[in-house]
N, C-alpha and C positions, 0 to 999 in steps of 0.2 A: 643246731639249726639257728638261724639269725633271729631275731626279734621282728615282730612287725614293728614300725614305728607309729603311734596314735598320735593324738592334732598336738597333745601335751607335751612329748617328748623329741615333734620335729624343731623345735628350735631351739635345738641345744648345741655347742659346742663337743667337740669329738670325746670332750674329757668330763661331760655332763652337766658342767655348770651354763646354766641359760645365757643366750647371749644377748648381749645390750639391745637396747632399741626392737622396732618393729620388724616384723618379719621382710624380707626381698620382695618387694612389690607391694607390700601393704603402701596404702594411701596415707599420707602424713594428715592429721585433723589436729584443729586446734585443740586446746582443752586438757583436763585434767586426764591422766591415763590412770586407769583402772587394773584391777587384776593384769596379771603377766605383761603389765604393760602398754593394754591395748586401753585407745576409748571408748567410748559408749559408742561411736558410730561407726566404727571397726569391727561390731561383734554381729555382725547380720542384715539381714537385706530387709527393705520394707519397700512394698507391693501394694499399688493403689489398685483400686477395680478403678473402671470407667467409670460406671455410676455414683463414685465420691468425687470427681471431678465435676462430671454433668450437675447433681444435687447440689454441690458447695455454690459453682455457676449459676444455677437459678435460682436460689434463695440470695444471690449478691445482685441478679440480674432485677429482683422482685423489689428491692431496696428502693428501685430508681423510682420516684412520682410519673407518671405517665405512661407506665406500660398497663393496657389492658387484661392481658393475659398473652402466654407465652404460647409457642407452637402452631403451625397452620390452621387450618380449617378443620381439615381432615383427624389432623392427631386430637385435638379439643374434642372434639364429636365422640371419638374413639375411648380418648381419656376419661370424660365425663360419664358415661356406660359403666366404664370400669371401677370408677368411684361409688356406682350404686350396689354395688355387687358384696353383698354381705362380704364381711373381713378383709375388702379391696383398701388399697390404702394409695391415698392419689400420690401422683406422680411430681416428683420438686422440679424433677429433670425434665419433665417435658417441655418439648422443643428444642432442646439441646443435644449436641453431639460434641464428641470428645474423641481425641487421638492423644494416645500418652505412649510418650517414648520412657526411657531410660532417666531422662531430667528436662525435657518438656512437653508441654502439649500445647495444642492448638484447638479451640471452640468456636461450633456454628452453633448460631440461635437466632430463631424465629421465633418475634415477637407481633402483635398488635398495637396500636399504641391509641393513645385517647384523642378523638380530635382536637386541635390547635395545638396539640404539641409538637416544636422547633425539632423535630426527623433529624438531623445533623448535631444538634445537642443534645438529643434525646441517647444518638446512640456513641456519643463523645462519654459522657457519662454510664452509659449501660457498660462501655468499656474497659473503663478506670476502674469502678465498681469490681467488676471479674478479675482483673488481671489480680486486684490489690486482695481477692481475697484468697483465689486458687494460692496464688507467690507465697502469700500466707502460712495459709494452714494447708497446704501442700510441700512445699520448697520446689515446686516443679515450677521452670521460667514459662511464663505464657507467650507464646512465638507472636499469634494472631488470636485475634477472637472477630470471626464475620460477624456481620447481622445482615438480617432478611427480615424486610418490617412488610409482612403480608398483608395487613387489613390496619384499619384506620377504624377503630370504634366510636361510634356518632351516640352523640348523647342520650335520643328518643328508641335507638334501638334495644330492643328488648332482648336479655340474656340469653341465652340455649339453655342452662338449665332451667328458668323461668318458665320457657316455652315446653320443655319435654315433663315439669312438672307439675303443668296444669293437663296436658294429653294424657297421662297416666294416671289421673286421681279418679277414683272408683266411682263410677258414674257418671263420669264425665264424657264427653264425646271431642273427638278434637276438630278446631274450624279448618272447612274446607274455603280453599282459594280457589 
């Protein structure tokens, strides 16, 4: 009965001695080759989630002076809840959205931004910011990155958590409008 062939023994020559170079369709990488020849980035696949893309994007997006906070109205209200919630642990990535192919993605983010700050510079910078860090500590190319600047935060406006943390303190009543 023939042998199975295992990973080890299919690249051998008919007479058993291994044969030169990389296997028929391996991808040539630069760099020092390792065991049987291969390199380190030859020896296996690595698998982002979304949520390291999202996370790395909003902590590069947080870097920029003038954003408020991230995410619509909606998602902030929701987030914030969720941050009280014993053992909740807030969200880096909110407001952001992420599509990861094979070797790139593309990111939406909604932001707030502080008034008087230059909308057009603001989000030239929120961009550079992203692209330079996903490329980064990803290798993934960044195709696009939208923005959607939903709300303009005014100086005298008072927080949401400010506001939900004075209606919940014990004994307290909350003002009716």
């Amino acid at each position: 009965m023939p042998e199975t062939p295992t990973p080890a023994t299919m690249h051998k020559s008919p007479g058993g001695a291994p044969t030169p170079g990389p296997p028929v369709g391996a991808r040539s990488v630069p760099g020092a080759a390792g065991a049987g020849g291969h390199t380190a980035g030859e020896r296996g696949h690595t698998a982002l989630a979304v949520g390291v893309v999202e996370k790395i994007a909003g902590m590069a997006a947080r870097e920029v002076s003038g954003i408020h906070a991230l995410g619509s109205g909606l998602a902030r209200t929701f987030g914030a809840m969720r941050d009280r919630v014993p053992g909740g642990k807030s969200s880096v990535g909110r407001g952001i959205k992420a599509e990861i192919g094979e070797k790139q993605t593309a990111i939406d983010i909604a932001l707030v931004v502080e008034y008087g700050v230059v909308i057009p510079e603001l989000a030239r910078q929120v961009r550079e910011n992203i692209i330079d860090a996903v490329e980064r500590m990803t290798g993934l190319e960044v195709v696009e990155v939208n923005i959607a600047v939903n709300d303009v935060h005014l100086p005298d406006e008072p927080e949401f958590e400010e506001e939900e943390e004075q209606a919940t303190a014990p004994g307290h009543r909350p003002k009716l409008k």
